[in-house]
Biopython code that builds the backbone (N, CA, C, O; Angstrom):
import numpy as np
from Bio.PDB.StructureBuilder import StructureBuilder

atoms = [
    (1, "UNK", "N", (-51.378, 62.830, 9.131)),
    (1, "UNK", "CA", (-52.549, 62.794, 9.988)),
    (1, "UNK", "C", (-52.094, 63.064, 11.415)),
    (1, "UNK", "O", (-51.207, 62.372, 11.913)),
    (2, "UNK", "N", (-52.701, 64.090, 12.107)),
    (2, "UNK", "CA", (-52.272, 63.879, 13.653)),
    (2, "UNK", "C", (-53.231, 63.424, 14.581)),
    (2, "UNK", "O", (-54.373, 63.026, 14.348)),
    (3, "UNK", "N", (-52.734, 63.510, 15.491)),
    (3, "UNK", "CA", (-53.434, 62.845, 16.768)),
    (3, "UNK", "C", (-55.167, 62.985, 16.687)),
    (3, "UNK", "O", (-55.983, 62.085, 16.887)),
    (4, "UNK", "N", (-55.430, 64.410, 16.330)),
    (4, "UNK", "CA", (-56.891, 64.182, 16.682)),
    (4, "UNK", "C", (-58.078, 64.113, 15.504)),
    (4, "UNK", "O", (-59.291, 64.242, 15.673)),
    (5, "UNK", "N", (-57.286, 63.847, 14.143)),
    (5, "UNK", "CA", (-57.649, 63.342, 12.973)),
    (5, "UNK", "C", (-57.883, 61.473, 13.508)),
    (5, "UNK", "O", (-58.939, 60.892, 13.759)),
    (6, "UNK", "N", (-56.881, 61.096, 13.526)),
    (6, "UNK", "CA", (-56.790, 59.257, 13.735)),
    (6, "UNK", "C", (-57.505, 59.007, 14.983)),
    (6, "UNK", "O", (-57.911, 57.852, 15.110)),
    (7, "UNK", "N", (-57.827, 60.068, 16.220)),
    (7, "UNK", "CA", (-59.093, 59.722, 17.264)),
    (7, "UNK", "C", (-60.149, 59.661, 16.401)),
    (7, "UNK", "O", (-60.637, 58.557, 16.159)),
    (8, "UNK", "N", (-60.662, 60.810, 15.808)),
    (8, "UNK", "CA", (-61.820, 61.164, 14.982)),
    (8, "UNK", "C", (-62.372, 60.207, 14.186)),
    (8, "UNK", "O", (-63.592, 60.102, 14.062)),
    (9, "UNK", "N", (-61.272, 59.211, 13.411)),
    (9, "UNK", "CA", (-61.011, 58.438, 12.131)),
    (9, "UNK", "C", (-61.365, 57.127, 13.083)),
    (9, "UNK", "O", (-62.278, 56.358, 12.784)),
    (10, "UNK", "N", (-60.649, 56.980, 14.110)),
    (10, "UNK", "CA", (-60.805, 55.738, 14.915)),
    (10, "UNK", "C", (-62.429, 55.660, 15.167)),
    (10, "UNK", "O", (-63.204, 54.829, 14.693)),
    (11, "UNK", "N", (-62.727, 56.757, 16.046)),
    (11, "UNK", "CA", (-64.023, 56.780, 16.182)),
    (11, "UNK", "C", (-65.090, 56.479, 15.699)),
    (11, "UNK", "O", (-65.992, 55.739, 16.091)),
    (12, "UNK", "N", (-64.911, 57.288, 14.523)),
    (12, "UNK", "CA", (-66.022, 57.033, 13.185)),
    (12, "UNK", "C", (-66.087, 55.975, 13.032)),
    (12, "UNK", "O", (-67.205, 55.463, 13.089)),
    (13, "UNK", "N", (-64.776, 55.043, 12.733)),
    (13, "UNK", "CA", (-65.114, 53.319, 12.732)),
    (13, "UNK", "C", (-65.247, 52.901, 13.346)),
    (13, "UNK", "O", (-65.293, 51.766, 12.871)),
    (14, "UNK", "N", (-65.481, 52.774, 14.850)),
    (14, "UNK", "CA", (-66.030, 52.169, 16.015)),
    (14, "UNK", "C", (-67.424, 52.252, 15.941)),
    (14, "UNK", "O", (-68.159, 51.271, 16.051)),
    (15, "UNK", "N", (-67.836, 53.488, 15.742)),
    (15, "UNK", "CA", (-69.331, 53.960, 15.256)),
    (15, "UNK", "C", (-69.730, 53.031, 14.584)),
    (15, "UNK", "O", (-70.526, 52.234, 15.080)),
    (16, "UNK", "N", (-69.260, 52.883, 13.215)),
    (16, "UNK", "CA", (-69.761, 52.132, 11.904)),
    (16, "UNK", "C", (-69.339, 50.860, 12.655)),
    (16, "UNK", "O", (-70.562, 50.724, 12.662)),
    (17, "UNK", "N", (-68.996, 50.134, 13.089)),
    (17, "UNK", "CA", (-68.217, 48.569, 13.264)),
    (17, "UNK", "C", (-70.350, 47.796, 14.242)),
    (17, "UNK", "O", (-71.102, 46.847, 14.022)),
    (18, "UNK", "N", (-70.329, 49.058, 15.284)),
    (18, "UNK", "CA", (-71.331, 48.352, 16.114)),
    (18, "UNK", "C", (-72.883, 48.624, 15.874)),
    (18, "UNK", "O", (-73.851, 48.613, 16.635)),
    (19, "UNK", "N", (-72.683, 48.955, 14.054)),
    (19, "UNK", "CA", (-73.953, 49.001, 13.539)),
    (19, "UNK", "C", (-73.699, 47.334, 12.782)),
    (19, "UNK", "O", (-74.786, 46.800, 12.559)),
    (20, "UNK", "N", (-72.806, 46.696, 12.480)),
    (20, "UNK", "CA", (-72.543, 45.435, 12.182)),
    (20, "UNK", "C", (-73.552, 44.754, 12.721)),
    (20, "UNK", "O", (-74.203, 45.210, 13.661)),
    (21, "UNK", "N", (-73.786, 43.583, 12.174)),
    (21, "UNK", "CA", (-74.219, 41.970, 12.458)),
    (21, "UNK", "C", (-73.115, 41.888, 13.928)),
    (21, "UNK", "O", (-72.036, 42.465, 14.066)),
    (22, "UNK", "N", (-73.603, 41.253, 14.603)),
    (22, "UNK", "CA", (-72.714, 40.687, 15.699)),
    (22, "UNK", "C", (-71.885, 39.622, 15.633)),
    (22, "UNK", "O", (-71.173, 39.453, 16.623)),
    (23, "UNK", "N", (-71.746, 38.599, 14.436)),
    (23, "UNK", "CA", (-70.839, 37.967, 13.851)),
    (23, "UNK", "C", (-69.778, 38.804, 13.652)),
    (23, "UNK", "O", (-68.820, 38.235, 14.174)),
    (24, "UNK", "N", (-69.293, 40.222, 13.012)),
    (24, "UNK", "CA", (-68.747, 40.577, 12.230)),
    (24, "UNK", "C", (-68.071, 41.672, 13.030)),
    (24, "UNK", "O", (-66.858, 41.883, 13.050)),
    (25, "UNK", "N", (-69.254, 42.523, 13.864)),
    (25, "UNK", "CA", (-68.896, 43.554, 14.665)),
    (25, "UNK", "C", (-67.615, 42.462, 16.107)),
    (25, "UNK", "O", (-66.560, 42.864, 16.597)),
    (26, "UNK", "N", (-68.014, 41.712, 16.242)),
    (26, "UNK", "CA", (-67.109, 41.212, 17.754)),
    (26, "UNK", "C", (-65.671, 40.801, 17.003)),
    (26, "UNK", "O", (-64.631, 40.611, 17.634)),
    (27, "UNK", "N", (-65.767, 40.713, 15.804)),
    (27, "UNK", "CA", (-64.505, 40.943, 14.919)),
    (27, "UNK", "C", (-63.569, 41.603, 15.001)),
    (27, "UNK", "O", (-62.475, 41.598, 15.567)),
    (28, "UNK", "N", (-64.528, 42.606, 13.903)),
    (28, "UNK", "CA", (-63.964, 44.269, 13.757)),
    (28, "UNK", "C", (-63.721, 44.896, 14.633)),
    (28, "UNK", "O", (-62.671, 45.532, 14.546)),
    (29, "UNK", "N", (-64.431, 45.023, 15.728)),
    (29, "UNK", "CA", (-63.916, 45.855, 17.257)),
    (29, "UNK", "C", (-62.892, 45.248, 18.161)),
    (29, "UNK", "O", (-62.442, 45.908, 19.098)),
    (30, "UNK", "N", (-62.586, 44.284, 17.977)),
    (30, "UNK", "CA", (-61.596, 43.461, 18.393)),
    (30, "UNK", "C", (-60.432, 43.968, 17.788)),
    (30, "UNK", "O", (-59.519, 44.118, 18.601)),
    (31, "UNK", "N", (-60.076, 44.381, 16.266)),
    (31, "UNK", "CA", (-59.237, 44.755, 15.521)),
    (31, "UNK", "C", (-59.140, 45.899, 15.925)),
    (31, "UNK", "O", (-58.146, 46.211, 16.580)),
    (32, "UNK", "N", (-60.151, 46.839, 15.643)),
    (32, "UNK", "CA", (-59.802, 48.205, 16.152)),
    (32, "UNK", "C", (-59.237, 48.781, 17.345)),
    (32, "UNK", "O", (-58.413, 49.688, 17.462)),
    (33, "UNK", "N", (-59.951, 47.950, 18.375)),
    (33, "UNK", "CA", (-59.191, 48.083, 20.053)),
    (33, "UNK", "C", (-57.571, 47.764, 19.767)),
    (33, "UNK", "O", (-56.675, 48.479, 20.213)),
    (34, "UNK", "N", (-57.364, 46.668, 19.016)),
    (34, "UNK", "CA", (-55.724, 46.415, 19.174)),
    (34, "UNK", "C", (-55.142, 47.491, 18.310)),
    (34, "UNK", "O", (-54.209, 48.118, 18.811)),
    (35, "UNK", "N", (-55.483, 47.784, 17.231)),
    (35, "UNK", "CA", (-54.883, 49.139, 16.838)),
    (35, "UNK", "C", (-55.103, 50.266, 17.475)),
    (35, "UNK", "O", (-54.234, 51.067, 17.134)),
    (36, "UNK", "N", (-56.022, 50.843, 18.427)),
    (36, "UNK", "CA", (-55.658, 51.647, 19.238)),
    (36, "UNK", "C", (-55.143, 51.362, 20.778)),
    (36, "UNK", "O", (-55.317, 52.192, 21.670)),
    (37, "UNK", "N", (-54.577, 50.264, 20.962)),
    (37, "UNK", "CA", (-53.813, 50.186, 22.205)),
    (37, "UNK", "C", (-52.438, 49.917, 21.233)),
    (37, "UNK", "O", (-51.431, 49.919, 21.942)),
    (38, "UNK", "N", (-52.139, 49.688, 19.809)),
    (38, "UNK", "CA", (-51.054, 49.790, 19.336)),
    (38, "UNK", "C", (-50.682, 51.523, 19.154)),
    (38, "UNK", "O", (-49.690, 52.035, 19.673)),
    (39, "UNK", "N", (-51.492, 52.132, 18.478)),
    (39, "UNK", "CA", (-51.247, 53.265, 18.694)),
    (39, "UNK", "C", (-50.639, 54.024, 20.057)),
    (39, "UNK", "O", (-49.714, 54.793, 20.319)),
    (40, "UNK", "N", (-51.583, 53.427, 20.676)),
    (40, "UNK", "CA", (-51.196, 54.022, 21.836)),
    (40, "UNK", "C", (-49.726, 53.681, 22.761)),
    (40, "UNK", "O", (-49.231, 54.276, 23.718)),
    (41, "UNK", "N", (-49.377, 52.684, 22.147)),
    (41, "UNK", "CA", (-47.935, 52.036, 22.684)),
    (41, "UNK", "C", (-46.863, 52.857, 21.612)),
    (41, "UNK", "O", (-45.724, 53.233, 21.890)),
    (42, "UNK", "N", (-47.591, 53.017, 20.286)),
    (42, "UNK", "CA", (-46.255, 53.619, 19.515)),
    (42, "UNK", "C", (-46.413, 55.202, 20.011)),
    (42, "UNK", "O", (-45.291, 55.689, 19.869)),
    (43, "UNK", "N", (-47.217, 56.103, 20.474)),
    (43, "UNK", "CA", (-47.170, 57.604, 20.499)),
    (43, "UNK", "C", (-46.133, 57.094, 22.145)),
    (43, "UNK", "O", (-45.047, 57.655, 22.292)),
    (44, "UNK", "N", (-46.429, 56.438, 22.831)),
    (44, "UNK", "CA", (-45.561, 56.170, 24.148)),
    (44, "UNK", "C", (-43.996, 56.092, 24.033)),
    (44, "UNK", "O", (-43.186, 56.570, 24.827)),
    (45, "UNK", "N", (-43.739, 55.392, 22.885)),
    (45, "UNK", "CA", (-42.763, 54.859, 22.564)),
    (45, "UNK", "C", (-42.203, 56.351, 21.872)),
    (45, "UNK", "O", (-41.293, 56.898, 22.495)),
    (46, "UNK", "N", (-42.518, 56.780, 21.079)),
    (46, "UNK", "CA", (-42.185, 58.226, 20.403)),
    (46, "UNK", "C", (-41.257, 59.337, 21.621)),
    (46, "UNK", "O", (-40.242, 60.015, 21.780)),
    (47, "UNK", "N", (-42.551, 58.858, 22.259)),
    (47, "UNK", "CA", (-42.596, 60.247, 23.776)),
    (47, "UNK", "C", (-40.738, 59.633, 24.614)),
    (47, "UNK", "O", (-39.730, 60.246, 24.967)),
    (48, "UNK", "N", (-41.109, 58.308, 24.603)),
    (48, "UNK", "CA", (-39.566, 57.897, 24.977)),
    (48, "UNK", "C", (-38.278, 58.491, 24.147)),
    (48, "UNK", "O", (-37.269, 58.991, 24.646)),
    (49, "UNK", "N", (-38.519, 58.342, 22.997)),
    (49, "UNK", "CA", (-37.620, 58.174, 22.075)),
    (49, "UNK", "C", (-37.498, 59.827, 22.057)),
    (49, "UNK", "O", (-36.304, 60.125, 22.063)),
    (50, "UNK", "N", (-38.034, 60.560, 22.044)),
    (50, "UNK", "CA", (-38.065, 61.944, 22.558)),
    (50, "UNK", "C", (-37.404, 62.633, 23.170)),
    (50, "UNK", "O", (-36.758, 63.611, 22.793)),
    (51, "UNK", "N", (-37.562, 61.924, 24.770)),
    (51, "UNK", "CA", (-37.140, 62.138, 26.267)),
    (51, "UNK", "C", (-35.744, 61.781, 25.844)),
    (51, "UNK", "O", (-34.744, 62.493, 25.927)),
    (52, "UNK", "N", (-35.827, 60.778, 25.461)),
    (52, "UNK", "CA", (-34.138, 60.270, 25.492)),
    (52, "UNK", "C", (-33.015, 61.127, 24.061)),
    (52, "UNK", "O", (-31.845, 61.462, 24.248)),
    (53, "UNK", "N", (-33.613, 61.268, 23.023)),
    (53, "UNK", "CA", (-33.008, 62.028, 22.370)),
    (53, "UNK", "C", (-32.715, 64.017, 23.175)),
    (53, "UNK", "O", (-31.812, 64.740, 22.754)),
    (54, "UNK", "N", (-33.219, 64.240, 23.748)),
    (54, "UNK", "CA", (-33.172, 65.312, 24.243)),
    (54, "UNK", "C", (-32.531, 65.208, 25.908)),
    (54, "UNK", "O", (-32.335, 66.119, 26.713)),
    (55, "UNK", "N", (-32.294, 63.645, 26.049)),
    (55, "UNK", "CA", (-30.782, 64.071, 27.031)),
    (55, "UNK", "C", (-29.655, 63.520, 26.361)),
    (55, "UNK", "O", (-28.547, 63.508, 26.896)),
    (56, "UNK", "N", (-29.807, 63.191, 25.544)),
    (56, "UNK", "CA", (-28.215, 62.541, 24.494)),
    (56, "UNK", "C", (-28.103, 64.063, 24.309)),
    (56, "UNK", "O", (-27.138, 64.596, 24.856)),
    (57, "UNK", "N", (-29.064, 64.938, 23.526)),
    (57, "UNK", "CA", (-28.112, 66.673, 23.594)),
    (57, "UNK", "C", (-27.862, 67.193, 24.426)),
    (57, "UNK", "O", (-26.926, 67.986, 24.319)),
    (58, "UNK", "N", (-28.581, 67.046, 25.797)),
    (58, "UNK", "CA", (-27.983, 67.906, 27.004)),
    (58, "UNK", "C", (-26.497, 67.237, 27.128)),
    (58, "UNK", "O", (-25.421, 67.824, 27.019)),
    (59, "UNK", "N", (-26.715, 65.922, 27.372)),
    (59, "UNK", "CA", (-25.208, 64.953, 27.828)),
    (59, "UNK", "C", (-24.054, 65.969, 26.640)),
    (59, "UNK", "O", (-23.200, 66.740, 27.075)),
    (60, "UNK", "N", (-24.279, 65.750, 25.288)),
    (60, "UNK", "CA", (-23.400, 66.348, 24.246)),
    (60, "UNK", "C", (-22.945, 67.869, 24.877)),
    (60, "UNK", "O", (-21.780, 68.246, 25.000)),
    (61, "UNK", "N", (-24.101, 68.603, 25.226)),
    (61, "UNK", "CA", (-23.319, 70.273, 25.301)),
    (61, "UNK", "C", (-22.469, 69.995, 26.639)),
    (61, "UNK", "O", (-21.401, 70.566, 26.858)),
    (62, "UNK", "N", (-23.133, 68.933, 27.626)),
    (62, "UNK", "CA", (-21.836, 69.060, 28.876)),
    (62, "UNK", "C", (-20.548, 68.667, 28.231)),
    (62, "UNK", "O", (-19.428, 69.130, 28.448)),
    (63, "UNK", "N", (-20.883, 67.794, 27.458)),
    (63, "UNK", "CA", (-19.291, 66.991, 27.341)),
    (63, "UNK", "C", (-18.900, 68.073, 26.444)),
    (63, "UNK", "O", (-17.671, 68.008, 26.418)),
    (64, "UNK", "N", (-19.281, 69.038, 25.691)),
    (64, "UNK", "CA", (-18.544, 69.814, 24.484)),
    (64, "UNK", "C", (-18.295, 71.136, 25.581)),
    (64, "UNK", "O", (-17.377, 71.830, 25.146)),
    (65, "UNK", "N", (-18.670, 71.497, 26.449)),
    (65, "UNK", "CA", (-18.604, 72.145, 27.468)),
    (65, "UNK", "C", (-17.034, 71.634, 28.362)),
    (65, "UNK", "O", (-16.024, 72.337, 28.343)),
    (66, "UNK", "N", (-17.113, 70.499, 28.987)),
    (66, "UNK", "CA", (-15.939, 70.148, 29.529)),
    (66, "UNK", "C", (-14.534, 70.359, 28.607)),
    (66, "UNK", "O", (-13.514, 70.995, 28.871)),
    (67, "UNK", "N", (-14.915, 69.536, 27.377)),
    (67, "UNK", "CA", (-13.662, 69.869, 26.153)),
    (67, "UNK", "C", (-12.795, 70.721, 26.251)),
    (67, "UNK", "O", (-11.582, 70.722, 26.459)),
    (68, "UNK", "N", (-14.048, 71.916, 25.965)),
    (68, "UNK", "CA", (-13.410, 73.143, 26.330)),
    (68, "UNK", "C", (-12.957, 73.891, 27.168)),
    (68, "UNK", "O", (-12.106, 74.739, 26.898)),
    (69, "UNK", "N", (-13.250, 73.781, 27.867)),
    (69, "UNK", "CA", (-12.268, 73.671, 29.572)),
    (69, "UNK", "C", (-11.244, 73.354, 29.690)),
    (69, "UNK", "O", (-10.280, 73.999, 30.102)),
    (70, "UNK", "N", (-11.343, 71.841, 29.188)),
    (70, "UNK", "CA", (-10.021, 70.806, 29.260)),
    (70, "UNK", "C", (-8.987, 71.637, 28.220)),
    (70, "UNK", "O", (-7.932, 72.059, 28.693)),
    (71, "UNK", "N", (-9.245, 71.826, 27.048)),
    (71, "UNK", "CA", (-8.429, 72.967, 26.019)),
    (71, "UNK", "C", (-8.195, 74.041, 26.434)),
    (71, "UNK", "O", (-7.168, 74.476, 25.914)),
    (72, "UNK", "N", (-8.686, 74.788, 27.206)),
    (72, "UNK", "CA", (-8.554, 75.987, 27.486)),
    (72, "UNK", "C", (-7.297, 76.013, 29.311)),
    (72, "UNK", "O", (-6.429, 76.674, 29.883)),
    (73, "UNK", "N", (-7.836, 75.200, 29.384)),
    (73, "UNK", "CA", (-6.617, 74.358, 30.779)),
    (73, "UNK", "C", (-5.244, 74.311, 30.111)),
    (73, "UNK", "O", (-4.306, 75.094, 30.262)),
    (74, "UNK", "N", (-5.352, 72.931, 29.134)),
    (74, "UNK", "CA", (-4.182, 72.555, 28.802)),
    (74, "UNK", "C", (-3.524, 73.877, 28.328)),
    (74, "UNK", "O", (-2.507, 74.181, 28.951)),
    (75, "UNK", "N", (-3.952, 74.791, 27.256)),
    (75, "UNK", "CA", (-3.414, 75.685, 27.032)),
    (75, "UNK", "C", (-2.618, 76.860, 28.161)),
    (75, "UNK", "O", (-1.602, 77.551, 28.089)),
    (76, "UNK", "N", (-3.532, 76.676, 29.044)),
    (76, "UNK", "CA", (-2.480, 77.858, 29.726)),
    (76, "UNK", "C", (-1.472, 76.928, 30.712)),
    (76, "UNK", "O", (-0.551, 77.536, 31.257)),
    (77, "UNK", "N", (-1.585, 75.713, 30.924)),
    (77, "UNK", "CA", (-0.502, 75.017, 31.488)),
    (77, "UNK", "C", (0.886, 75.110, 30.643)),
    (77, "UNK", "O", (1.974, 75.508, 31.060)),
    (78, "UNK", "N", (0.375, 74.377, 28.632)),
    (78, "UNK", "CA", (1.494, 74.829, 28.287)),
    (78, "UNK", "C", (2.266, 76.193, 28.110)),
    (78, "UNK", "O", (3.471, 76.269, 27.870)),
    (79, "UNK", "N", (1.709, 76.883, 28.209)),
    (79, "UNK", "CA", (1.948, 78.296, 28.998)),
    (79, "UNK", "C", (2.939, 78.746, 30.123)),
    (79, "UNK", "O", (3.799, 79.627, 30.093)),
    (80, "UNK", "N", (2.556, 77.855, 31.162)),
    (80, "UNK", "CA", (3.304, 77.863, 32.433)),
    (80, "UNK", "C", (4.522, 77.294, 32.183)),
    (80, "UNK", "O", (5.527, 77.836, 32.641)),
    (81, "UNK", "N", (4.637, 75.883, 31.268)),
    (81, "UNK", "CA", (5.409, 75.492, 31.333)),
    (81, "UNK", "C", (6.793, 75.833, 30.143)),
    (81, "UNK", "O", (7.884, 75.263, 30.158)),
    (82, "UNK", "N", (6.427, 76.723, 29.342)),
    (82, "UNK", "CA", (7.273, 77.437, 27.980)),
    (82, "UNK", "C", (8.223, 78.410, 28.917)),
    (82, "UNK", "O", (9.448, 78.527, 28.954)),
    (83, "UNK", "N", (7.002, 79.167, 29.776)),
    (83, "UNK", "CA", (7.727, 80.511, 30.736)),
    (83, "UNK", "C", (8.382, 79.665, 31.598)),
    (83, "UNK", "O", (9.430, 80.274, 31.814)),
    (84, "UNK", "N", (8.429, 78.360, 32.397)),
    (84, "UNK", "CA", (9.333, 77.581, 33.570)),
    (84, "UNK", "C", (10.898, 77.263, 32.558)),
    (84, "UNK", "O", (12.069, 77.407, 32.910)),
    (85, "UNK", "N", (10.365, 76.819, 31.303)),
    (85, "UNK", "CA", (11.595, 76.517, 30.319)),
    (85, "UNK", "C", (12.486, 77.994, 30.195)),
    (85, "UNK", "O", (13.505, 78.350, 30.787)),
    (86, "UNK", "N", (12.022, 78.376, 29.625)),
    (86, "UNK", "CA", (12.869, 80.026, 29.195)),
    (86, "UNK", "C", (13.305, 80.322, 30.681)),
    (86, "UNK", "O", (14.501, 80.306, 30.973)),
    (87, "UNK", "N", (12.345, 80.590, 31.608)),
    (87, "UNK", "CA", (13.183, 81.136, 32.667)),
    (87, "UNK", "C", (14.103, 80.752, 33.463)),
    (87, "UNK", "O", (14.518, 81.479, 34.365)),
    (88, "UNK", "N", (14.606, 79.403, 33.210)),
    (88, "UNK", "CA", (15.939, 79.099, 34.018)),
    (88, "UNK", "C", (15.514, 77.413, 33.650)),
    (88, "UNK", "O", (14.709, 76.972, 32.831)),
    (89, "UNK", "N", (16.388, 76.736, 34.588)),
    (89, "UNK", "CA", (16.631, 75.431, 34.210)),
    (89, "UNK", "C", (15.847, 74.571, 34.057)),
    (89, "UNK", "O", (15.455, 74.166, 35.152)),
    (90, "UNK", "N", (15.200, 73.837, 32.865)),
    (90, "UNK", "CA", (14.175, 72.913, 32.887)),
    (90, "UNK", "C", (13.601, 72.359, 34.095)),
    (90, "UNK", "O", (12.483, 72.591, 34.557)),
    (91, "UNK", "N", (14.637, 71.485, 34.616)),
    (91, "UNK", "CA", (14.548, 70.776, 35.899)),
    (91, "UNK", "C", (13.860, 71.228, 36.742)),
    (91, "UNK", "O", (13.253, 70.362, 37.372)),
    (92, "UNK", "N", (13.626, 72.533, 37.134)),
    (92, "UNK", "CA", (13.710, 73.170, 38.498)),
    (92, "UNK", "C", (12.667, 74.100, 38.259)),
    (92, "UNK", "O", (12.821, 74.731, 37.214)),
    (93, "UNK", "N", (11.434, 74.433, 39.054)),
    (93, "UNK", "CA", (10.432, 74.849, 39.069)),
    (93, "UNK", "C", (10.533, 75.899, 40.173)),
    (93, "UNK", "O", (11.084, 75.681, 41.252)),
    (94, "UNK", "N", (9.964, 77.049, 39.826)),
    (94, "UNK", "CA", (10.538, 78.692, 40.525)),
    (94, "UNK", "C", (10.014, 78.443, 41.779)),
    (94, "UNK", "O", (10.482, 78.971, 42.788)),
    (95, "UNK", "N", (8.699, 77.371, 41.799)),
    (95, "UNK", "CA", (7.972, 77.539, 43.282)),
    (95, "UNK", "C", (8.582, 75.883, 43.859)),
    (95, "UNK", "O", (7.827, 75.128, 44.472)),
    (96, "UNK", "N", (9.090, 75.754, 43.748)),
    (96, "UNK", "CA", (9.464, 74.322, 44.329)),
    (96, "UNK", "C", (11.061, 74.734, 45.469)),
    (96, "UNK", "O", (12.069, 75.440, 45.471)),
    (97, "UNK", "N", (10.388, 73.783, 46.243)),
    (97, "UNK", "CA", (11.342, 74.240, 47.520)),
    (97, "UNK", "C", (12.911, 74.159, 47.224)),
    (97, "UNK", "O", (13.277, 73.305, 46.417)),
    (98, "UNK", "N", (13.773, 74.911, 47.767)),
    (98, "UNK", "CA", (15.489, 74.084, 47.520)),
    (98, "UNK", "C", (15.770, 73.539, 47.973)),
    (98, "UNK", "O", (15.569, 73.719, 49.174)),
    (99, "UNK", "N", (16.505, 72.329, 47.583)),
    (99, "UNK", "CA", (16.868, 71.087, 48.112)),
    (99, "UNK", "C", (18.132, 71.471, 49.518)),
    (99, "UNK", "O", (18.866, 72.445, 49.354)),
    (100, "UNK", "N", (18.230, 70.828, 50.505)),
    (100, "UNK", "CA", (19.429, 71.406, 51.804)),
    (100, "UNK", "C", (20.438, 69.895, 51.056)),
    (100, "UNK", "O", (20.111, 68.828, 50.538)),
    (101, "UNK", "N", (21.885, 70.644, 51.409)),
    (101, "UNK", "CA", (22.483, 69.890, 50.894)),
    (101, "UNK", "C", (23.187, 69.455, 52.318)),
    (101, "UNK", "O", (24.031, 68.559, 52.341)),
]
sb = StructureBuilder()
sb.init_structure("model")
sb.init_model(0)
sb.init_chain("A")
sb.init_seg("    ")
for serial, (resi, resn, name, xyz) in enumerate(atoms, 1):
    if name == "N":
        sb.init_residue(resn, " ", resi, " ")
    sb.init_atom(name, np.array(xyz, "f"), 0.0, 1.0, " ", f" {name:<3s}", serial, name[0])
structure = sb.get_structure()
């Protein structure tokens, strides 16, 4: 059922409730009002639950976004640092100043 079926549906029984006896109708419309201010708290609640599921995925693609960065970093560091190994002495880094003795 959507939204403007269960207005329609609501309606119709609001209709029918205040053709009641007034014993019966200050009842029934009493019931019905709280189910449509319940309704109306759960479609609210939905709309939250919504909002918030749809920044838990934005939050996810940043962070799967950074990852990959961070991987794609580390990789060419170990990079830098395979070519600093092979090319001469572990210790000693090509851009690093020489020590005065």
């Amino acid at each position: 059922m959507n939204e403007q079926e269960f207005q329609a549906k609501l309606g119709d029984l609001i209709d029918q409730i205040s053709t009641l006896p007034a014993e019966q109708r200050d009842r029934l419309s009493k019931l019905a009002e709280e189910t449509q201010d319940r309704h109306s708290k759960m479609k609210k609640t939905v709309a939250d639950l919504q909002e918030s599921l749809d920044y838990l995925r934005l939050s996810i693609k940043y962070i799967l976004f950074d990852l990959e960065a961070t991987r794609r970093e580390n990789a060419y560091l170990r990079k830098l640092l395979e070519k600093q190994a092979q090319g001469g002495d572990a210790g000693e880094s090509p851009d690093a100043p020489e020590s005065r003795e």
